[in-house]
C-alpha positions in Angstrom: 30.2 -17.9 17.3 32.0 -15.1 16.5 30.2 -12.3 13.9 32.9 -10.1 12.2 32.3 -6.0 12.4 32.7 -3.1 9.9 33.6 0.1 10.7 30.7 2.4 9.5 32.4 5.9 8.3 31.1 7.2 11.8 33.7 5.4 13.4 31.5 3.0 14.9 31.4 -0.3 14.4 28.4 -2.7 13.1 28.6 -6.6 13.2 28.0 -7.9 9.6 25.4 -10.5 10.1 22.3 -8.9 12.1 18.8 -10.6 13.1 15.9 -8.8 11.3 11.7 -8.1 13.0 9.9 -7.7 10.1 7.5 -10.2 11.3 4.3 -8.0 11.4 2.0 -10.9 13.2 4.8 -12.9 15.5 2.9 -12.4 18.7 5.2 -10.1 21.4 6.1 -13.0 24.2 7.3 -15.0 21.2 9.0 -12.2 19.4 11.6 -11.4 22.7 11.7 -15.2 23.1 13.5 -15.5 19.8 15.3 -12.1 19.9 16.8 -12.8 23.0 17.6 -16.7 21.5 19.4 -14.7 19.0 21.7 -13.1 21.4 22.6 -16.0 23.5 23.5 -17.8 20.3 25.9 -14.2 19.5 23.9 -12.0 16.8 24.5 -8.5 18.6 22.8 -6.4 15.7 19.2 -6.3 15.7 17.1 -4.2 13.1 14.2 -2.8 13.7 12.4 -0.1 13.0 8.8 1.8 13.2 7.1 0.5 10.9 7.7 -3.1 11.9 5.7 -3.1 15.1 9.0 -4.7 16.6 10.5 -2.1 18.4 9.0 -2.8 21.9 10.3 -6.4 21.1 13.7 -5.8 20.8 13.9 -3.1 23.5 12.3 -6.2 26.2 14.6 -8.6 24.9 17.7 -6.3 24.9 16.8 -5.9 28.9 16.3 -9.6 29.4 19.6 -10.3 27.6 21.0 -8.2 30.5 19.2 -10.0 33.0 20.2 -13.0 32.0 23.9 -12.1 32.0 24.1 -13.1 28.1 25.6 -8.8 27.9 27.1 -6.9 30.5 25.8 -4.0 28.9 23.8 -2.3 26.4 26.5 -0.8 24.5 27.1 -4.7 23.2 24.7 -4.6 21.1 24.3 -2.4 17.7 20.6 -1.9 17.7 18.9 0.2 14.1 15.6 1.4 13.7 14.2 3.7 10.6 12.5 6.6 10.3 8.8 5.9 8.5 7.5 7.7 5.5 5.0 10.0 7.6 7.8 11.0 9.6 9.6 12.1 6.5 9.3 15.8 7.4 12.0 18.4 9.0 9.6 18.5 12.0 8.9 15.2 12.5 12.0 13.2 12.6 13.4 14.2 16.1 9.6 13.3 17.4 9.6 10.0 15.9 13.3 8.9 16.9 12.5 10.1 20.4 9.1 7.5 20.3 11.2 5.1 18.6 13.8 5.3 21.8 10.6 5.3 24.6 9.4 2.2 22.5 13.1 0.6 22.8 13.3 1.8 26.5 16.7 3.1 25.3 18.6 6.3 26.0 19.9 6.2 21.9 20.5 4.2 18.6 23.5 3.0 17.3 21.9 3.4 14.2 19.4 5.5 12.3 18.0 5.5 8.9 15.5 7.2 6.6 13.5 4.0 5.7 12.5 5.2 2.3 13.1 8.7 -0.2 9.4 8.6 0.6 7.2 11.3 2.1 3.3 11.1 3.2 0.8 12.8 4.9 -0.5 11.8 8.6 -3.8 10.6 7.2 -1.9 7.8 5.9 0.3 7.5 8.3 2.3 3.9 8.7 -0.2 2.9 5.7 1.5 0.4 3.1 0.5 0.7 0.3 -1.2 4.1 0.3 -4.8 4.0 -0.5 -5.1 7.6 -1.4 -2.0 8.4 -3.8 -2.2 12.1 -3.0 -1.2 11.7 0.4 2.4 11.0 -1.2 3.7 14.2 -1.2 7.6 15.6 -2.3 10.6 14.3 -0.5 12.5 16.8 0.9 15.4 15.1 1.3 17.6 18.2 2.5 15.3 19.2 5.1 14.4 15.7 6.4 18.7 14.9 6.4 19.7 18.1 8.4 17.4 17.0 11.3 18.9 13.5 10.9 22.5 15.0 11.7 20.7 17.5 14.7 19.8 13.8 16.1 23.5 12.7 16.3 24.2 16.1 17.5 21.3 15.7 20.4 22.8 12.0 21.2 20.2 10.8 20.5 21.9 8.6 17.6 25.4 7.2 17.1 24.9 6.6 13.1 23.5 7.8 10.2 22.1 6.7 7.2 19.2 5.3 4.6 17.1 2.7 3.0 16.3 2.3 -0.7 18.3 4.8 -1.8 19.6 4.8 -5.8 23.2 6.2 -6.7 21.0 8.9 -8.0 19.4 9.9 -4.6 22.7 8.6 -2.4 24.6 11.6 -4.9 21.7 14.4 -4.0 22.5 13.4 -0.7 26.2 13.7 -0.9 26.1 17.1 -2.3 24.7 18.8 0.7 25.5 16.4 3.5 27.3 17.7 6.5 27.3 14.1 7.9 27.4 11.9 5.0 25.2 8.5 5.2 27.0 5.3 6.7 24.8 2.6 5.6 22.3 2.3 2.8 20.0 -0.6 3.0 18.8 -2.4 0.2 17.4 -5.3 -1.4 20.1 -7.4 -2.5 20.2 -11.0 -3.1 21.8 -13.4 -5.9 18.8 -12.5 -8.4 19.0 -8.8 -7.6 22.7 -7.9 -6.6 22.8 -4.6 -7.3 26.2 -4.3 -8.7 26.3 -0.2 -9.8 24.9 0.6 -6.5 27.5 -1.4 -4.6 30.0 -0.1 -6.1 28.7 2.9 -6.0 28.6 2.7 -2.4 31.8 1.5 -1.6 33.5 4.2 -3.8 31.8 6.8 -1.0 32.4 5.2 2.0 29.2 3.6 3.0 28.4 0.3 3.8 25.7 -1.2 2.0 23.4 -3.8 4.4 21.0 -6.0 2.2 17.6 -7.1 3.3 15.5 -9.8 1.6 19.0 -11.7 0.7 17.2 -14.8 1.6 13.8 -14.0 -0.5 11.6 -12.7 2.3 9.1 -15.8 1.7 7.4 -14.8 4.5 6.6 -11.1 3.7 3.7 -10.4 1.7 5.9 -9.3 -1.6 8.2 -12.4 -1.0 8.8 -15.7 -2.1 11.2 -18.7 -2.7 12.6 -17.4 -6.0 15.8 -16.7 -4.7 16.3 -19.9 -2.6 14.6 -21.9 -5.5 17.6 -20.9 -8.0 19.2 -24.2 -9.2 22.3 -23.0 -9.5 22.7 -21.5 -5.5 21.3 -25.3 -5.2 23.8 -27.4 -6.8 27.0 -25.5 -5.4 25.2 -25.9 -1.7 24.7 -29.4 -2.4 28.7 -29.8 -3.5 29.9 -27.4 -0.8 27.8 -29.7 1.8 26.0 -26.6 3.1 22.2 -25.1 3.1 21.6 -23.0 0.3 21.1 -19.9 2.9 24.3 -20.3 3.8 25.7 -20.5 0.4 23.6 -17.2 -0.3 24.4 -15.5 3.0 28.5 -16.1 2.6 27.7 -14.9 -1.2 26.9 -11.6 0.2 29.6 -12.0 2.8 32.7 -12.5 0.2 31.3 -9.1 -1.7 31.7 -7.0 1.2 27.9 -6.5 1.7 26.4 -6.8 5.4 22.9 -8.8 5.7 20.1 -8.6 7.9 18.0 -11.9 8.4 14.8 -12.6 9.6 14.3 -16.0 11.5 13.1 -16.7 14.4 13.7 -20.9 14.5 16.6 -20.9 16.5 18.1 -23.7 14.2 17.7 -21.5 11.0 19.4 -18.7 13.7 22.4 -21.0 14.2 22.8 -22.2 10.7 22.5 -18.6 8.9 26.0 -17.3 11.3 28.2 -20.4 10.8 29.0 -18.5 7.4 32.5 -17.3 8.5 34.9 -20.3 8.4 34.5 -20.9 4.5 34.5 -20.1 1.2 32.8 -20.1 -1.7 35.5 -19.8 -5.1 36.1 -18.1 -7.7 34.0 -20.2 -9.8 31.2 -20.6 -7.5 31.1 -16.5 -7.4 31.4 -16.6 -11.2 27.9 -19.0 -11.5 26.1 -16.6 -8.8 27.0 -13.6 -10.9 25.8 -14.8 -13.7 22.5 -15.6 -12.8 19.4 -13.7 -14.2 18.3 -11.0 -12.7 15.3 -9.1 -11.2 13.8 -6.6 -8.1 10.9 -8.5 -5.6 10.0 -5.3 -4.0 9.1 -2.5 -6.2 7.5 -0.7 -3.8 4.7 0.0 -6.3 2.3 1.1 -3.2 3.8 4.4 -3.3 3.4 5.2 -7.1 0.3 6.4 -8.6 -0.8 9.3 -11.1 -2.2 11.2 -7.8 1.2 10.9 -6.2 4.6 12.9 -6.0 6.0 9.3 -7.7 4.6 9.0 -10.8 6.2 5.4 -11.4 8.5 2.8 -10.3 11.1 4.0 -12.6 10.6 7.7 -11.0 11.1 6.0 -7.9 14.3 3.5 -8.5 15.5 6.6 -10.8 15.6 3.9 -13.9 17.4 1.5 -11.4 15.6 -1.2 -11.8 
């Protein structure tokens, strides 16, 4: 199974499929187990990142890959983590990339990313949602960004870039950016596909990745309302494929990398075999047309005590 790569505007390159570890309560054994499945069935991006709880997962599973001979090293795999909220400060994001490496076991990340255009105070610290909405505090996005590019600097990191970040906030960034962002990773799915931001993005130069492309039934703020859509359902049924696989080569044909949480190795299998087809034209055409709406609005950081008055506040209108 071959996975095809982008080249990220840091010269690097990122395979376009990768496995996601937001699994909060997957129990560790059986976490590595399917991480390292992953990898002998060829997914060599794996995201992860601090607030997951995954990270000591993918860095034992990474070092049983190599044990296993399924890599002759680690610089075959693209591995991403993401800088928490509470480490949104200028002197707190070298600290936590460094505790994000020791919990990897590695000597540096392909990939880096400000997790949200969030900041807040240790006392809630990997809290979501925030109890006490003043501990949400202003986003320096400037200060938090300039340490981001010391990290490539340091080694420390290969790549650059952010999470849930509007055109409005990706623009901000732009303006003052020495090392402009190389991914931004967003929902996206066929009932929320994000079509300014995209192009947005691809008009700079940076790859968009989208998470929850699938749903995210699993997840506390998921469900099935994106693989319950009749439409995505009739043109997997004509096409003879799984309506995952219909979404996932959806996201595929639009230039738009996806990261996928499963863990059933059959699920694993089936969501890669998405390169040897096509959907047409006028399959596209259905998909865009159906309605749309966000899942996660990421209310737990908005409140009338906080620096984000509102959802809108926080999507910039975006939503």
């Amino acid at each position: 199974m071959g996975i095809p790569e982008v080249e990220l505007n840091s010269g690097y390159k990122m395979p376009l499929l990768g496995l996601g570890t937001a699994s909060f309560t997957t129990a560790l054994a059986d976490e590595v187990k399917a991480m390292v499945h992953a990898i002998e069935r060829g997914y060599r991006h794996l995201d992860t990142a601090a607030h997951y709880g995954s990270e000591e997962a993918v860095g034992l599973a990474v070092a049983e890959a190599l044990k296993l001979g399924l890599i002759k090293s680690r610089e075959e795999v693209f591995i991403c983590s993401k800088l928490w909220a509470s480490d949104a400060h200028a002197d707190r994001v070298i600290p936590a990339l460094k505790k994000s490496l020791s919990n990897l076991k590695l000597e540096y990340l392909d990939l880096y990313m400000i997790h949200w255009p969030v900041s807040v105070t240790q006392e809630s610290a990997f809290e979501y949602p925030v109890a006490n909405k003043k501990n949400i505090i202003p986003f320096d996005c400037k200060a938090v960004w300039s340490k981001m590019e010391e990290a490539v600097k340091l080694g420390l990191v290969k790549t650059i870039g952010v999470s849930n970040f509007t055109c409005k906030k990706l623009e901000d960034l732009l303006s003052f950016a020495t090392i402009p962002p190389a991914v931004n990773q967003v929902e996206l799915s066929p009932v929320w596909q994000q079509k300014k931001l995209v192009d947005f993005c691809k008009a700079k130069g940076i790859v968009v990745t989208g998470y929850a492309t699938l749903g995210s039934a699993g997840q506390f703020w998921g469900s099935d309302r994106v693989v319950g859509v009749h439409t995505l359902k009739e043109i997997a049924k004509a096409k003879g494929k799984s309506v995952p696989q219909v979404i996932l080569r959806w996201a595929h044909q639009h230039g738009v990398a996806t990261v996928v949480k499963s863990y059933n190795p059959g699920r694993m299998e089936e969501n890669a075999s998405i390169f040897d087809w096509e959907l047409s034209e006028e399959e596209c055409k259905k998909i865009s047309e159906i309605p749309q709406s966000r899942g996660m609005a990421a209310d737990g950081f908005v409140g009338q005590d906080s620096a984000i008055k509102s959802v809108e506040d926080l999507w910039d209108g975006e939503i």
